[in-house]
N, C-alpha and C positions, 0 to 999 in steps of 0.2 A: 250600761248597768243602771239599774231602777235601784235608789236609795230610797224615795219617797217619792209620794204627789201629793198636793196640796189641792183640795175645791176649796176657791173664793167662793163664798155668800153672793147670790142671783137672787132670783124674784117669785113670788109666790103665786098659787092660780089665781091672787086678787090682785095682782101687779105690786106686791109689800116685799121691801126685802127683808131678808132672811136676817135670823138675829143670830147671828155665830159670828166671827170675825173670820176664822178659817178653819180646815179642818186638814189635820196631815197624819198620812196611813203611813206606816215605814216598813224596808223589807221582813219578811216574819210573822208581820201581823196578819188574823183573821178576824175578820170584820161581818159582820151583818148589820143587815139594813132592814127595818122591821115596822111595820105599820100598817094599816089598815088597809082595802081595797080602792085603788084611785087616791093613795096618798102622797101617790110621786114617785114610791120607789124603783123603777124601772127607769122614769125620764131620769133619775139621779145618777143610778149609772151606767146609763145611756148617754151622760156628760163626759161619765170618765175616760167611758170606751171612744168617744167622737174628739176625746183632748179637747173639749169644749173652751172657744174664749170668748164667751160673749155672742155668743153667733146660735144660738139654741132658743127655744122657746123659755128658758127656766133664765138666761140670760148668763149660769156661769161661767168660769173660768177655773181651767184646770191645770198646773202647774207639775213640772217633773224635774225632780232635783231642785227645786224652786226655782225654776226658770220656765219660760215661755216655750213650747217646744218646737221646730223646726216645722214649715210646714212638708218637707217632705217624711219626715219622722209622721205625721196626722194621715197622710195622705196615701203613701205607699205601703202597703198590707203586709210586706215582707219587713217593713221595719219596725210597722206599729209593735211596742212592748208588751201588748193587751190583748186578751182574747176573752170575748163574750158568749157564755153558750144561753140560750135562752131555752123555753118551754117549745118554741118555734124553730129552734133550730134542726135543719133539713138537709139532705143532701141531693140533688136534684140530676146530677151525672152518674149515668148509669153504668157506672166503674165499679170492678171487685174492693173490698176493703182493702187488697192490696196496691192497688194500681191507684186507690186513692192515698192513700200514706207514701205512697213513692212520690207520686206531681208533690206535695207536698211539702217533702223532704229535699228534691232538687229544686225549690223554689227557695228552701231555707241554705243551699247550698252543700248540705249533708250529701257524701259521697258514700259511706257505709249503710247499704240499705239494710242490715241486722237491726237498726233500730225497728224495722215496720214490724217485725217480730214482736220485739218487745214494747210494741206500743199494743198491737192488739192481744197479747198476754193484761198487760196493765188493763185495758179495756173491758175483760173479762173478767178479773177481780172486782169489777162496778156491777156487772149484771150478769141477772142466771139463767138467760138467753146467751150464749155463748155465740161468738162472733166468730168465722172464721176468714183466712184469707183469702177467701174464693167467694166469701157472701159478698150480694149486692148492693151496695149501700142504697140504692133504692127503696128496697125493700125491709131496712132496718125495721125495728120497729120505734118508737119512741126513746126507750131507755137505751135498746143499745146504738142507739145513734147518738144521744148524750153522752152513753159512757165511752165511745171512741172518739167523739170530739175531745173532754176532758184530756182522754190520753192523750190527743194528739198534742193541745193543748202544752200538759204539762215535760212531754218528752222532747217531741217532734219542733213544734213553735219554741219550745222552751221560754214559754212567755213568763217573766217578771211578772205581768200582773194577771190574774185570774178572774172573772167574773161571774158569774154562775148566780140566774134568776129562778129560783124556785127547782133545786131540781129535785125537790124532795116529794115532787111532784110526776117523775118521768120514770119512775118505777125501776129506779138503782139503788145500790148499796151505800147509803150516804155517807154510814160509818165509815165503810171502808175509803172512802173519796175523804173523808175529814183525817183519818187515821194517815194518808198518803202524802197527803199535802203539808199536815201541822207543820209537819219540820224541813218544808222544803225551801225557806229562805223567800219565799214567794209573798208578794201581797195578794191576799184573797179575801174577792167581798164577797157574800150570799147578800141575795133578798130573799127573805123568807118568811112563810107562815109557823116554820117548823119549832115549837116549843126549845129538844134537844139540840141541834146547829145553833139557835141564839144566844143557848145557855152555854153550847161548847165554846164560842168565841167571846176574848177578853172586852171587845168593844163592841158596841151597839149602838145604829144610828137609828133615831125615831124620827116616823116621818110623821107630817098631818099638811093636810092642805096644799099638798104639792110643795111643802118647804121643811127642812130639818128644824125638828121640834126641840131635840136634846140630843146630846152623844152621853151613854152609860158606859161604864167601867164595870167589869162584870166582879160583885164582890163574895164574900168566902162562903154567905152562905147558901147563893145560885151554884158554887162551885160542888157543893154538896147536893143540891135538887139537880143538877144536871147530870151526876150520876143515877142517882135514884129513877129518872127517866130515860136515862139510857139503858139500866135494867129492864125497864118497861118496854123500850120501844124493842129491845131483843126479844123479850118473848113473843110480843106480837109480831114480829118478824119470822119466829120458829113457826108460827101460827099460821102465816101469810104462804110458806114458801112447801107447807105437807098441805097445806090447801091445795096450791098453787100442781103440788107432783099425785092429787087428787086421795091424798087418804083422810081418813076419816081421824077427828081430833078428839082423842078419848083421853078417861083419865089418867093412864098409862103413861101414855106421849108425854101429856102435862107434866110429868111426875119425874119422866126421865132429864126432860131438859129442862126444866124449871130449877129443878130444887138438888 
């Protein structure tokens, strides 16, 4: 069980350490990491995900339960707590999504293969490319190769902790991914450019220079602008997906689901 992890303060792209003392994320919380291009936040939690101690180009250390964590708990994939989905994440065995959720699930020691079911259900609430269990994950396309990692992820792994780099970028439903997880007990970071994700989560790590600049609290009245743009980001989402099923956006359309 993941109560928390702690990053110790490491070093910056100009060899400076970092001016935090520590930074502790605990189960429940959703967290983004937000900063400019080349400001680190990848290498950042690319520490968390490696249970970094010191052994990293950024130099940190990464703590679990406030303790140093086992190096077979860092090492062995079936025990790591964490799971990383990036912009880059690929699937390379040319397995149905079935037969990949199964290896999977007998690696996790899960004997009830009903979950592969319900992973690629969950997978399909992310994207409107619809997955089935006989597609090849070869041939994913981006998003729903992201959004069946997530599931597997959040079902399958039943990972504690979540990581997830830009995926508001990999052409999924992100509400729906924020909407699944809020209250899943889970700690989950985003990196992101996304206005709405930054503003939906309480905490905010600001990077620059390859080192955490500040951590915000997100206050009452982000909590209001973050609806206001999540208003926004629906409509253009209605916008995006009659595009997307090729009709034309007239005023009509506007009118029905807008207002």
């Amino acid at each position: 069980m993941v109560r928390d992890i702690t990053i110790m303060p490491g070093l910056d792209k100009a060899g400076v350490r970092e001016n935090f003392s520590v930074i502790t994320l605990c189960a429940g919380e959703t967290v983004s990491i937000v900063g400019p291009t080349g400001s680190g936040k990848t290498a950042f939690i690319t520490d968390i995900e490696l249970l970094a101690q010191g052994d990293t180009s950024t130099r940190r250390r990464v703590l679990l339960n406030g303790e140093v964590p086992d190096d077979e708990v860092r090492n062995n994939p079936s025990l790591k707590p964490i799971a990383m989905i990036t912009q880059k994440t690929k699937c390379f065995a040319d397995l149905t999504a079935e037969e990949f959720l199964q290896i999977h699930a007998r690696a996790r020691g899960i004997k009830n293969f009903g979950i592969v079911g319900d992973t690629i259900e969950l997978a399909n609430k992310f994207t409107g490319e619809k997955i089935t269990a006989e597609s090849r994950v070869t041939i994913l396309s981006g998003g729903q190769t992201r959004s069946l990692m997530i599931a597997d992820a959040i079902l399958i792994g039943a990972a504690p902790v979540i990581l997830l780099d830009e995926i508001e970028n990999a052409g999924i439903f992100k509400q729906e991914v924020l909407r699944i997880i809020h209250d899943s007990g889970k700690i989950v970071i985003f990196v992101t450019h996304d206005p709405v994700i930054a503003l939906l989560t309480k905490k905010r790590i600001i990077m620059e220079h390859g080192s955490v600049k500040m951590v915000l609290y997100r206050s009452e009245s982000e909590v209001r602008a973050a609806q206001n743009l999540l208003e926004l980001d629906n409509r253009v989402s209605v916008i995006r997906e009659n595009l997307r099923a090729g009709k034309t956006i007239t005023k009509d359309l506007l009118a029905v689901n807008f207002y």
